[in-house]
Structures are given as C-alpha cells and as structure tokens.
N, C-alpha and C positions, 0 to 999 in steps of 0.2 A: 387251692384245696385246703380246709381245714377238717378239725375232726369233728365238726359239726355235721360235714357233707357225707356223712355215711354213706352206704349201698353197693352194690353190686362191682367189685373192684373193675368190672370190661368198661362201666359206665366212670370208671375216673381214671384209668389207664392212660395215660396219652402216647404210650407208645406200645397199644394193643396190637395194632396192624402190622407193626414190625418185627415183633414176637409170632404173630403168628404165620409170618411169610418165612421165619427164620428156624422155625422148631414143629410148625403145623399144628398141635394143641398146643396152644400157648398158655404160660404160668404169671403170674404178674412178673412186672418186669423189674428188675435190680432199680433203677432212678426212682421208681415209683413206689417199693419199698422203702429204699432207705429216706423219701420223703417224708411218705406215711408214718414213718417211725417216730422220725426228729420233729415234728409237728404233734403230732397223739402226747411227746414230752416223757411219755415211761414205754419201758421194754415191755413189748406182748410177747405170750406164746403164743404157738401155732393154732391151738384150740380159740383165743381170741382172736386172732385175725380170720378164723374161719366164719365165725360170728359178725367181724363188721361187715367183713365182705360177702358177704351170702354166695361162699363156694358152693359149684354147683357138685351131688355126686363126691364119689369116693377120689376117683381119677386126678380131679381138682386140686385136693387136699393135698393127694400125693405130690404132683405136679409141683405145688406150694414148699414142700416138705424139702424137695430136692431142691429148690432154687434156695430155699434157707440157709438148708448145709451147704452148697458152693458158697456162698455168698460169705459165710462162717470161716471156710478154708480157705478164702481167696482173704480172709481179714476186715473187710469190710462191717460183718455185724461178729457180735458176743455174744454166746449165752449164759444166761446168769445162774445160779444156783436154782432157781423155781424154774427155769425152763425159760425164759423170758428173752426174747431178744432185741437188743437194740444196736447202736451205730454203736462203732468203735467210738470214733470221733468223741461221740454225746458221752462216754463212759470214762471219758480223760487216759484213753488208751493211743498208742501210735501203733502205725502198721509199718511193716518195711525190712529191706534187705540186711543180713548181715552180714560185716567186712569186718573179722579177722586180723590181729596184729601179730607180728612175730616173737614179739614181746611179751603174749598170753592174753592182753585184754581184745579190746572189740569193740564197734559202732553200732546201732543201728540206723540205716539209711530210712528216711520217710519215703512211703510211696507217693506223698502230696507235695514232699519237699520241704527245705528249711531245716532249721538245725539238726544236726545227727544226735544219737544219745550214747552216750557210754556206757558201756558193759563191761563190769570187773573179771579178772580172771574164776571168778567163782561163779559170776554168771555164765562166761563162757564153757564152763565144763559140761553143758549139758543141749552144747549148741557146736555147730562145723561152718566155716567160712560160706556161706554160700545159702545158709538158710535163711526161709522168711519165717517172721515171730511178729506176735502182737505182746509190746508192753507199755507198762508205767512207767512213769517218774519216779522215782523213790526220792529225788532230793540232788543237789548238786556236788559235784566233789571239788577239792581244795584246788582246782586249776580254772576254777569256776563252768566247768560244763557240768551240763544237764546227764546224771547219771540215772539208767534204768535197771528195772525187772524183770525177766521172763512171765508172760504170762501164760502163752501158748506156743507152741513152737508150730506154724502152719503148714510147713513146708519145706520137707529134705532134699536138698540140691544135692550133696553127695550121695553117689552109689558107689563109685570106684574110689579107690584110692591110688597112687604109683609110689614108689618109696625104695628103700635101702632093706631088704629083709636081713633080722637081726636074731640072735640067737644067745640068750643068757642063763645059766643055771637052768637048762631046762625049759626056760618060759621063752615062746616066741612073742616077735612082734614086731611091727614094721615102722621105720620115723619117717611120715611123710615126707618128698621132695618139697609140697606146697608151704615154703614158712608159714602162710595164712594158719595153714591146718597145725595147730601146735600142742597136741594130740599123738601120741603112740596108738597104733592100730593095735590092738591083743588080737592073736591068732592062737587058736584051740591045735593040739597036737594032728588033728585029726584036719585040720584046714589047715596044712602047710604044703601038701600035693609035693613035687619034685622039687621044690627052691631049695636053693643052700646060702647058710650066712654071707653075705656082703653082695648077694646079687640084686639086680634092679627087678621091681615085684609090680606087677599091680592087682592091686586086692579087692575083693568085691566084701561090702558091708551084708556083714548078716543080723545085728546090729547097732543102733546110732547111741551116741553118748549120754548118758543121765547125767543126773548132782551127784549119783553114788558110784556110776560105772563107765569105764572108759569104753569108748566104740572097739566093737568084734566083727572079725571079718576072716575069711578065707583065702587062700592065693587063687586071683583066678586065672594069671598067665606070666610066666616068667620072661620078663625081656630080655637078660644077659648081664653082662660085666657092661660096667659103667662107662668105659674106656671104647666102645665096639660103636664103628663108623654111622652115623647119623640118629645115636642114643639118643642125642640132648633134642630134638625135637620131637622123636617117640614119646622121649619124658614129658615135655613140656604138653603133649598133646594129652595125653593119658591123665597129668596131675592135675589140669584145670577142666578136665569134663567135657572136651572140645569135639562135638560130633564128628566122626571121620568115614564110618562104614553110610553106605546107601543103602535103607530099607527097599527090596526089591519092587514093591508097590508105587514105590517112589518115581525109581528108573522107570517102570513102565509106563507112568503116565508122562512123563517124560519124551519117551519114544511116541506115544499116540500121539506124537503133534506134528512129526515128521521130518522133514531139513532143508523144506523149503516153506516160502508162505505161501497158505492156499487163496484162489484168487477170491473167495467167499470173506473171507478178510479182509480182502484190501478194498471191497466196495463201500461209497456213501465219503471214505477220507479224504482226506485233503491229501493231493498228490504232487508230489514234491521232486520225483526222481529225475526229473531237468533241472532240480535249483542246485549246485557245485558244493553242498552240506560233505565236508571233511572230518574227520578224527585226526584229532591228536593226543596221543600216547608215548610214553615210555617204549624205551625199545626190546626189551619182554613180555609186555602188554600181550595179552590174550581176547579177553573180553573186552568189548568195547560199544561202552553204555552211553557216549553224548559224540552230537558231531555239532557242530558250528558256521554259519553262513554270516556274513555282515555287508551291508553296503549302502550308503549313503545316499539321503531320500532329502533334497532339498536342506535346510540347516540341520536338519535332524539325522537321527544314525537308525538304519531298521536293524535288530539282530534276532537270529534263530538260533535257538539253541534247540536241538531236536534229541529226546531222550530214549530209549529202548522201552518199548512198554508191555514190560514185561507183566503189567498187569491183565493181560489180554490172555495173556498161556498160562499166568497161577491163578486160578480165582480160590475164591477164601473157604476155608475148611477142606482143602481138597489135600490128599496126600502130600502135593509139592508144598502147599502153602505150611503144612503142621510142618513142613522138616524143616522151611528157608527158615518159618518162625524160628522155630527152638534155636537155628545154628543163627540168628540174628545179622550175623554178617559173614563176608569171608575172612582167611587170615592169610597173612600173607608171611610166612618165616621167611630168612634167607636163603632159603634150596628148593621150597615148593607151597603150593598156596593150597588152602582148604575151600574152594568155592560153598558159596551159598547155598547155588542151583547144581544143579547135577552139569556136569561137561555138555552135554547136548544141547542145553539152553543158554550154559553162562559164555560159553564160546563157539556157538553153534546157532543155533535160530534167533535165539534174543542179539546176541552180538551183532551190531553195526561193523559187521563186515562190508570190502569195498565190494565194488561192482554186481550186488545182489540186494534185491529186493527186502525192504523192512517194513514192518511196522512200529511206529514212533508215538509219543505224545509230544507235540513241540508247543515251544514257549515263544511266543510274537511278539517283540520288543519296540517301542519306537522310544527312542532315547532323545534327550538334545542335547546343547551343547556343553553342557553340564557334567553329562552322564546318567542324568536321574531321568526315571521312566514315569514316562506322562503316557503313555499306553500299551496294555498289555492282554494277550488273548491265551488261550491253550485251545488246542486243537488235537484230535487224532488223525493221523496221518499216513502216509506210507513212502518213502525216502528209497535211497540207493548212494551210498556214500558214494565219492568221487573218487577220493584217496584215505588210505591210512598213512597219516605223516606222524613223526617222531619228532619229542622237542627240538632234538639236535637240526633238525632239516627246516623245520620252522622259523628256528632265531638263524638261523644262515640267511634263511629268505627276507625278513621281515627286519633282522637287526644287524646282521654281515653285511647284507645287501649284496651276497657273494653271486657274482653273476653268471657263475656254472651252475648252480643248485635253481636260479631264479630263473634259466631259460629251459632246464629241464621241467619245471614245473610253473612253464608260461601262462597256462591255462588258469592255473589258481592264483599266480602275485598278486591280482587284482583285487579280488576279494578278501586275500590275507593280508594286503597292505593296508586295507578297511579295519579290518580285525584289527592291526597294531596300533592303529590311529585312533579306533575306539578303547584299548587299552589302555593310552597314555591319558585319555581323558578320565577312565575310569578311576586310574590310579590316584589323579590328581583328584576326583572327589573322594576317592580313600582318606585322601588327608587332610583333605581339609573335612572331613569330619569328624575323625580324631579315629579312624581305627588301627587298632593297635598291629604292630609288626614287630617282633621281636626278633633281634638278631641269634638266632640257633642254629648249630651246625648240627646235620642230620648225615648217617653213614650208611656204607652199604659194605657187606662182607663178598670176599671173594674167595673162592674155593678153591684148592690145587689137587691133581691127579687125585688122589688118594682121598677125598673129600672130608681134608682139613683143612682149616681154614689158613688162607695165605697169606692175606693180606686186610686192613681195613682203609676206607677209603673215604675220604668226605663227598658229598653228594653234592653238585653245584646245579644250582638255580639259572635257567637265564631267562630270558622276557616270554619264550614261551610258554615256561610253566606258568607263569605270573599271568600272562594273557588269559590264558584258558579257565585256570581261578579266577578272575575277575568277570570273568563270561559265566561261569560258574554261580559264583556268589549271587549275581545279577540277577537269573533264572529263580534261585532258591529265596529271591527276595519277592519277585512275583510269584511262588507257588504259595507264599507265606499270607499276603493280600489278597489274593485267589480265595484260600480258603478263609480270613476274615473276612472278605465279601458277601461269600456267599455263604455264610455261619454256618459251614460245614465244621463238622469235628475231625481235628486230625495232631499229629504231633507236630508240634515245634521243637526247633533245635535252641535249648539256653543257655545264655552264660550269664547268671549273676556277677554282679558286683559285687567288691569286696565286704566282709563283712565289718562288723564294727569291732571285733578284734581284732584281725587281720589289719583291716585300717591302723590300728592305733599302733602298732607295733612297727608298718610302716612308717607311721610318720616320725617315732622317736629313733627310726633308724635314720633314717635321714635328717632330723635336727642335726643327728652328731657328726654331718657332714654339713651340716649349712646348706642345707637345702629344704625346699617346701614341695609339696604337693596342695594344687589349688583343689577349688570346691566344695572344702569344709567338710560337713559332714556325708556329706554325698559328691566326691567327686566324679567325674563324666570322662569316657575314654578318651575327650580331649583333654583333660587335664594331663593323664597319664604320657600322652601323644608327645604333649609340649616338652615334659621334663625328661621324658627320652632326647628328644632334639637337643635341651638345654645341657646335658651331660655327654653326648656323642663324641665326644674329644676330650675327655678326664682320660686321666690312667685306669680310674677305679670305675667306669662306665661300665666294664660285663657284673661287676657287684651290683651295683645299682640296681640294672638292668634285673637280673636274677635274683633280685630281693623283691623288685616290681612285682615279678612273673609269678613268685610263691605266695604274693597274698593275694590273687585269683583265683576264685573256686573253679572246679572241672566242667565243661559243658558238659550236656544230658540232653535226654529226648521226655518232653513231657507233655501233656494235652493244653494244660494252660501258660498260655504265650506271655513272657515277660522281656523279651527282647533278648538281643544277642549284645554284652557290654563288650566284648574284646572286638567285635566287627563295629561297633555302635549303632547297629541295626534295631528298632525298631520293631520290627518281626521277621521271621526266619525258620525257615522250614526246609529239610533235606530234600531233594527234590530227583536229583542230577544220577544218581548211583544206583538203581534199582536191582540190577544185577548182583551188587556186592553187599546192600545194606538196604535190612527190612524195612526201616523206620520210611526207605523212598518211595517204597513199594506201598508201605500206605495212603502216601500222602498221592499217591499217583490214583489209588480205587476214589480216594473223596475226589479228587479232583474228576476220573471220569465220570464219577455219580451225581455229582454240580452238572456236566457235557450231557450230559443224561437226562437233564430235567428232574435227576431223584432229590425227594424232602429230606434237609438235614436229620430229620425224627426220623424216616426212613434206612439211615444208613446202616450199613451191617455192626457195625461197633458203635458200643454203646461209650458212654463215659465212664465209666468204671472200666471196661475193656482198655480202654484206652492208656487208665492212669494205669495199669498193670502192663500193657507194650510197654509205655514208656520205659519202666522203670526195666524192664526185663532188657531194653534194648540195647537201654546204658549200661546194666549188667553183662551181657555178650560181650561189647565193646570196650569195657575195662578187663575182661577176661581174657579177650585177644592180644591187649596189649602186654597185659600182665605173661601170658605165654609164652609172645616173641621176646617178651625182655628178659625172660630166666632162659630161652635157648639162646638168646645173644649171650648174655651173660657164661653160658657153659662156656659158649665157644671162645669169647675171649679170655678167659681162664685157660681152656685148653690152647691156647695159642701163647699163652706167656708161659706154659708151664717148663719151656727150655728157656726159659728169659730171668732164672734166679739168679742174682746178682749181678745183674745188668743193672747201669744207669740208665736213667732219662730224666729231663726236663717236663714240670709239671704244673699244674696251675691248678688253686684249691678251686674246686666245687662245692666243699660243702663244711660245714662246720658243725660241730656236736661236742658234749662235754665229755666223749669218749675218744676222743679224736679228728681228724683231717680226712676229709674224700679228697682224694689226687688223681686228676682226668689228665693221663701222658701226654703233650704233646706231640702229634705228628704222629700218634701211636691209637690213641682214642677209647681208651682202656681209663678205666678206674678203678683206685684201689686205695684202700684204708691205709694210715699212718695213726697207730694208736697212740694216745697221748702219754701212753707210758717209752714211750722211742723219743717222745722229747726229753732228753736227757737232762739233767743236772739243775734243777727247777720244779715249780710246781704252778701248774697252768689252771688258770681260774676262767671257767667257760662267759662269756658276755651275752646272751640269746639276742637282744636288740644290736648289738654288732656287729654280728658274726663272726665274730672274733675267739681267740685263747690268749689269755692274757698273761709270763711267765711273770710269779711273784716278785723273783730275785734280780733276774736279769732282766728285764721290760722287753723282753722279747714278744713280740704279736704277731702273730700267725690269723690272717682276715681269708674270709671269701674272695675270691679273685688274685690273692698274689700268687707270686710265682715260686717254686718251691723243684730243687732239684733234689730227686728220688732215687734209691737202690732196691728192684725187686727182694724183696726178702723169703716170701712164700707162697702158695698157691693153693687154695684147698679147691676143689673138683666138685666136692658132694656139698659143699655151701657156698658156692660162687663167690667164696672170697678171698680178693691179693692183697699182701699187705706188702706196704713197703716202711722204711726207716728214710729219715731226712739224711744225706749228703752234707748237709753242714755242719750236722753236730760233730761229725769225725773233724768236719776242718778246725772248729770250735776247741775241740777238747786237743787236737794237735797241737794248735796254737798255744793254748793254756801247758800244754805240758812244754813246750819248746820252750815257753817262759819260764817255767819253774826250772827246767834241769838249768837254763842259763843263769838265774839266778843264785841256784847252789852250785853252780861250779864258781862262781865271783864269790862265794862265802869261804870256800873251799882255798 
C-alpha cells in the first residue's frame, strides 16, 4: 500500500473481516492506520483521513474518531498542535511503563523494548510508579543513559494508596508503604474520616501529582496498627494494586459452567482417559494445570504433557477474561495465594484433579536420543488424571528407588521410570547447550500458632522438580514453533542478552580475577556455561557467580520473539500455567485458533494488542514479586525484632558506596552494615569490584566474603536491619590491649 493507492479504506483494509466479526460496524483498523500514517510521511487530521478514505456517513467518522483517540491513549499515535496525527515512533517519541526509584528518580520502560529512559526527580513529580507516559529524549546524562521528558502522561495506574497516616502542624498526610511511590499523599481536613496519626491507611486519590502539586487523596479505609496479625500482607496487597475482591459478574459466570464437564465438551477430542497422564506437585498444591505421560517408542522417547484448557471456559472479552487479564497472574505470599481465576475454576473445573474427567490442550512429543524434538502435534483433548503425586513421592520412586513407595504406586513406576530416563537426557542436552543454572537458594517461611513467623527454611530441589521443568521447558519450546509455524501472533517469553554496558563491566570484573568470558562482543549462554564450570570450586565462585547473574536483563513477555539467552532457546513461549499466568492463556486461544483452521489476520488480537499484554503481563508479574518481597521482608524484620544484639555469621551479598548487604547464615535474613560501622578508616567504594577498599588499613570487604555480625536495629515501617561488624570490637580490643601494655612498660 502506498499513498498513491487512495480510496475507499474497506477496499485497503486487510484486516476488514476481522474488525467486523470483532465490533460489527467496523472502524479502520489500528495496523492499517498506523501504516497508512508512516507511509503518507506527515500526520493527518481526522478531516484528512475522512477525505482519502471516502468515509461513508456521519457514523463512520465517528466510528474513526474513537479508534484515534484509543489509539492516542493507548500511546501509539500523537496529536500535534493543528490536530494532526501521527505515530509516536515517526515523531521520535517513546511509549512505555513507569518504574519508580526510592531514591526520587525513575525509568521509563519501552512498550517495543530496549533501552529504558531516565527520568529526573523533577520529571517525576508529576508522574506515580506505575503510570504509562509518552516521551522524548532530551539528551543523555553524565552516567551515559538516555535521559527523558514527559510528554504526556497516558495512563494512571494508581487509585489507592496504603501508607503510615501522618499528622503535622495541622497538615495531614500519608508516606506511602510503596518506596517506588516517593511522593507524600496530602490529605484535606475533610478526607481524613476516623484515622489517627501512625495508623496503616489506605487512601483513595482524588487527585494525581503535577510539576506544581503533589497527589490528593482521602482515607478510604483504615487497617490498624502496623504490628496486628497478617498486616504485612494486607499492606503488601493494598500498596501494589493487587486485585483481591471478585466482581460479582465475574463469580457468576464462573458458576454457569458448573463442577463437572458436560458431555457436549468432551465430543470430536482426543480421548485420553486410559493413558496413566499424572500431576506432579508441591504438597500444598491446589490447582493443578499440567500432567505428564512418557514412554519409549522404538529409539525414540513419546512425551505428553497435557495442559488445563482453560481457554475453552474463559473466552475473550467475557467478564472472567477482563478480571484474569487486569490480575495477570496469581500471587502466591507465604500464608495465602491470590488466584487468577476465581476458586471454582482455578481449583475446581479447570484443575486436573485425579480421578475426574478433564478437558485438556496436550502437547505430543517424539523426542530422540538427544532430547531434541523431531515431532510435535497439539491437540484438544479430554484426560482423567491417574494420580496427584508430590515431588517428595516422585524422587522416592524414580531416584530413592525406595521400594515401599514403588510397590504402592506399581501401576505408574513404569511410566515414571520413562519420565526419569527422559530427564537425564534432557538434562544432558541442557548442557551441552549452554543453558544457564545458577546456583540460588530459594526459602519458604513457616508460621507458629499465633501467625508469626517461626522459622525460615531453605527449599530443596530434587530430580523431581527438575523432571517436571524439563518436561515443562520442552512443551513451552513446541508451543513457541507451533505458533512460528503457523505465523500466528502470540507472546513469547524473552530473555536478552547482556547489554553492552553490563557486558563491559562484567568483563573488567573479572580481568581483576584473571579470568575471561569468551565470545567477544556477543557472548552465547555457552560461554557463560563454561565459566561457571571453570570457577565451581574457587572460594570466590558465589561472587563470580552473582556478578554473572546481575549483568542479565529480566525476562518479559512480548509479541516479538528473540529468543530465551538464560535457557539458550531459540524460541519460547509460556505455554504450561494457564490457570496462574495470562500470557498461557493466550498463547493457548492462538494455538486453538491454528486447531481451528482460523487466519492468522483473523485472530482476535491484533499486534498492537499484543505489544500492550505483553508489556502489562511483565508488569503484574514484577508487581507480584515486588509484593511477596516487601511482605517477606516485613516478616523477616518482624522475626528479628527480638534478635538485637544477637550474633551471627554472615556472608556479603551486596556491595554499595553506602555500605554492606549481610544475608545471616542458617538464618536467611538481610541486613545493612553502613559503612559508617566500619570503624577507624575511611572506605573508598570500587563498583567493578565489588569491593570497599579501607584507605589506611587495606582492609577489603568484597561480595561473597564472610563477615561475622551483631544485630543492632530493626525498623518495621522500612524493612530495614542493620547490623555493625564483630570484628571491629575485636580489632579496636586488640589495639587497645596494645596500647595499655605499652604504657604500662613506659610507666
């Protein structure tokens, strides 16, 4: 299409037919707009585009009018001072999410991806963690990033606030819980309702922040004193936005599906409920979205992974679908989980419960002896788990080979001894194609009577969690080829490669250890692979290891596939979770809309749709984590909060020119050591180190050494412990045992 090809916009549309199956009078369609725009070279108004395209009727215009202004709001096009609008893109504007620093300034995230942009504290005064904005460039700042402008602000994430209500000369006002948000709430005499000074508040914006005025808002529900039994995850719920009530609408549609599958469902599938398809789970496990068959076909390995499909009970635009969307995923804290779906589906009908009837999407594997799949089908289906097994009963079976557990569950060793045998292959192509495995210890909180916390615990790994990821991975590699096959749009899950700062900061860290990182300026997660292997037995290996890990950017969900670097995947696509995580649930409608015979042009999401899940998806999903980390965090404060002046053994995690992070030993708690506790000296920060360097005495304090600590303090309302070092006392002891021996020999 160029703009020589004027006429009738139905007659250049190419995605007429699907606009109009999806709204009934159809408007031109967003692709074929912002085509039309970036090609014509200058922004039209609305009055020109009514002109080239010979709208038909008032209706039309309108029709046009409205898809401008979404289009406008969602950041895509600009409008200019004459009315004119064009692409962002064409206009040297960025679109994208904002994240918020505790420190006052702020990013903004592209919706298309690649560099972030900076925002000074001055730009952020008239923006909140969470909002979308289209801006400029203004220029770079002295750290060499790309700093921006506010152009527009598109998009207010905050409504609520939760916070500390405060009380000064008179003037109210609330200091957010969310460090992101770093911003005072002002509250009118008349919006303070029943709160009183130092209680936990959450406040509703009446409103949002300018250049000239800080955000206003009203109390709109008081939670209590800060200290009252399961606050910290009220808080954590309430301060990040985190949907928890069910719009009745919701539940009902819900309920219309009923609690069994009706038999109109299950005709035309592929019927599976004789094949021995198991779940394996955790043993608080509720919902349960994937089950697993394996058994060897000749040199080859066949595997099923059969998933919950739950896209058969949400379909799109429907009440379930606006709420899974908005809540993106579940969350899951230490004492209770936020599902997705409402209880009746995420543990109820969707669940791959045993001995009842399901409806499934399954993935048909033939593997060989490799691991790698040479054919692969999806199918809909209808299953009937065999058993719910738990990893612990799993690795009994398959890697205890404990022969109580294996004659109670005779029926299945067979087929799970398939499974393990297929996992040790799998594993072995993990490595040898360099995907990354980082050694991390991951914890779980345990509660006592009174529901405080009692204890923390490390979480161990054994082959059957590793199994089931690997079975996992597998599935999500053919949903990924599935949908380039069949040039369906959908999201992929990515993980870039480091960048070229990050790189380079890597590699001067490691020169100063003698060591290299291969593949130049693009190394490949087998390079990474090797030098983990190569360092696996140093003393300073978790340093290494944890400088590797920080110069990795975050995975995300977005439409265009650039491969998974930390798997060293190729393509990748979430596939496996649908119950817990929307991005599966999409990739599961493309997938049955391919089963379907439907046109990729046909699908209900458009490309622009798309780039807006994504980025909303990785949004939820930093939100989540962001959540359980501030109510872990409470709780491990409030679990040290009788532990002042206790010792323990520690080991640096982190380094700053402000100080020491010290993760306790055996305890699993962190906590600050400010570099004003190093006593008697003056500590010069090394950022390619990670190191503090003491002027006088050459004392060095690195990432990974070991370091014995005395709790000193505990703050509640900012989740932070500080401790002082144990050796300066021995240090300055010593030094004085010296001195006094000294003057009494003078003496």
């Amino acid at each position: 299409m160029t703009h020589k090809k004027r006429g009738s916009w139905r007659q250049l549309d190419p995605f007429l037919a699907r606009e109009q199956e999806k709204y009934g009078q159809a408007a031109p369609s967003r692709e074929f707009i912002l085509q039309y725009l970036e090609e014509r070279g200058m922004p039209l108004t609305l009055e020109e585009l009514r002109a080239e395209w010979r709208l038909e009727g008032d209706w039309e215009l309108e029709a046009l009018s409205r898809r401008l202004r979404a289009m406008e709001r969602d950041g895509q096009l600009i409008r200019n001072r004459r009315e004119g609008y064009g692409p962002v893109a064409k206009m040297n504007l960025v679109t994208g999410r904002v994240i918020g620093h505790p420190e006052g300034h702020g990013f903004l995230i592209p919706d298309e991806g690649g560099d972030s942009l900076f925002f000074s504290p001055r730009q952020m005064r008239k923006l909140l963690h969470g909002d979308r904005a289209v801006a400029r460039v203004i220029g770079v700042d002295y750290r060499g990033r790309r700093e921006g402008a506010v152009v527009e602000v598109l998009e207010r994430n905050t409504e609520t606030v939760v916070g500390r209500f405060c009380e000064e000369r008179g003037a109210c006002f609330v200091i957010p819980d969310n460090k992101r948000i770093n911003q005072d709430i002002m509250v009118p005499p008349d919006g303070r309702g029943a709160a009183q000074a130092g209680q936990i508040v959450i406040i509703e914006l009446i409103e949002q922040p300018s250049s000239r005025n800080r955000p206003l808002g009203r109390v709109k529900e008081v939670l209590g004193e800060h200290m009252a039994p399961g606050m910290e995850v009220r808080i954590a719920i309430a301060s990040h936005g985190i949907p928890v009530e069910w719009p009745e609408t919701v539940l009902a549609e819900a309920r219309q599906h009923g609690e069994a599958v009706p038999e109109s469902a299950k005709q035309g599938r592929w019927d599976l409920r004789e094949t021995p398809l198991v779940t394996i789970d955790g043993i608080t496990a509720r919902d349960f979205d994937d089950a697993v068959y394996c058994e060897r076909r000749s040199h080859n390995w066949r595997l099923l992974v059969a998933i919950a499909d739950v896209s058969w009970y949400v379909r799109p635009d429907t009440a379930l679908d606006r709420e899974a969307r908005k809540r993106g995923n579940s969350v899951y804290f230490p004492d209770r989980a936020i599902p997705m779906l409402p209880e009746a589906l995420s543990n109820g009908l969707c669940s791959l419960n045993p001995d009842v009837d399901r409806l499934c999407l399954v993935c048909e594997m033939t593997l060989n002896t490799e691991g790698r799949i040479i054919r692969s089908r999806f199918a809909e289906a209808v299953m009937r788990s065999h058993a719910r097994l738990t990893y612990d009963t799993v690795a009994a079976i398959v890697a205890d080979r404990d022969p109580r557990v294996r004659a109670e569950y005779a029926a299945l060793t067979p087929h799970l001894d398939r499974l393990h045998e297929l996992y040790q292959v799998l594993r072995a192509g993990r490595e040898q194609r360099g995907a990354m495995d980082f050694d991390t210890q991951e914890t779980v909180i345990e509660y006592g009577a009174d529901r405080k916390i009692e204890r923390i615990l490390p979480t161990e790994r054994n082959d059957a969690h590793r199994l089931i990821e690997e079975c996992m991975i597998t599935a999500n590699v053919a949903a990924a080829r599935f949908l380039q096959r069949q040039k369906m749009p959908g999201l992929y899950r990515i993980h870039e490669g480091p960048s070229e700062d990050r790189l380079n900061k890597l590699r001067a860290f490691l020169g100063e250890l003698g060591l290299g990182l291969g593949g130049g300026d693009k190394p490949s997660p087998l390079d990474y692979t090797r030098l983990l292997a190569q360092v696996r037995d140093r003393p300073d290996a978790h340093l290494i290891q944890t400088v590797m890990l920080r110069s990795l950017a975050q995975a995300i969900y977005t439409s265009g596939n650039v491969g998974h670097f930390g798997l060293a995947l190729d393509a990748y696509a979430h596939f496996t979770s649908p119950i817990r995580r929307y991005p599966d649930l999409q990739v599961h409608r493309a997938i049955r809309h391919a089963l379907n015979d439907g046109k990729p042009a046909d699908f209900f999401y458009t490309h622009a749709e798309l780039v807006g899940l994504g980025e909303h998806c990785s949004m939820t999903e930093r939100r989540a984590d962001e959540a359980v980390r501030d109510a872990v965090e409470w709780l491990k404060c409030e679990f040290m909060l009788d532990k002042v002046g206790q010792v323990f053994d520690g080991i640096i995690t982190g380094v700053t020119g402000f100080g020491l992070f010290v993760e306790l030993r055996g305890v699993f708690v962190e906590g600050l050591v400010h570099v004003t506790s190093l006593r008697n000296d003056y500590y010069q920060f090394d950022p390619v180190g990670h190191r503090l360097h003491g002027e006088r005495s050459g004392q060095v304090y690195r990432l990974g050494d070991r370091l014995t600590v005395r709790v000193v303090r505990v703050d509640l309302d900012e989740r932070k412990i500080d401790f002082e070092p144990v050796e300066n006392e021995r240090r300055e002891n010593g030094q004085r045992n010296r001195w006094n021996r000294g003057r009494r020999r003078k003496e």
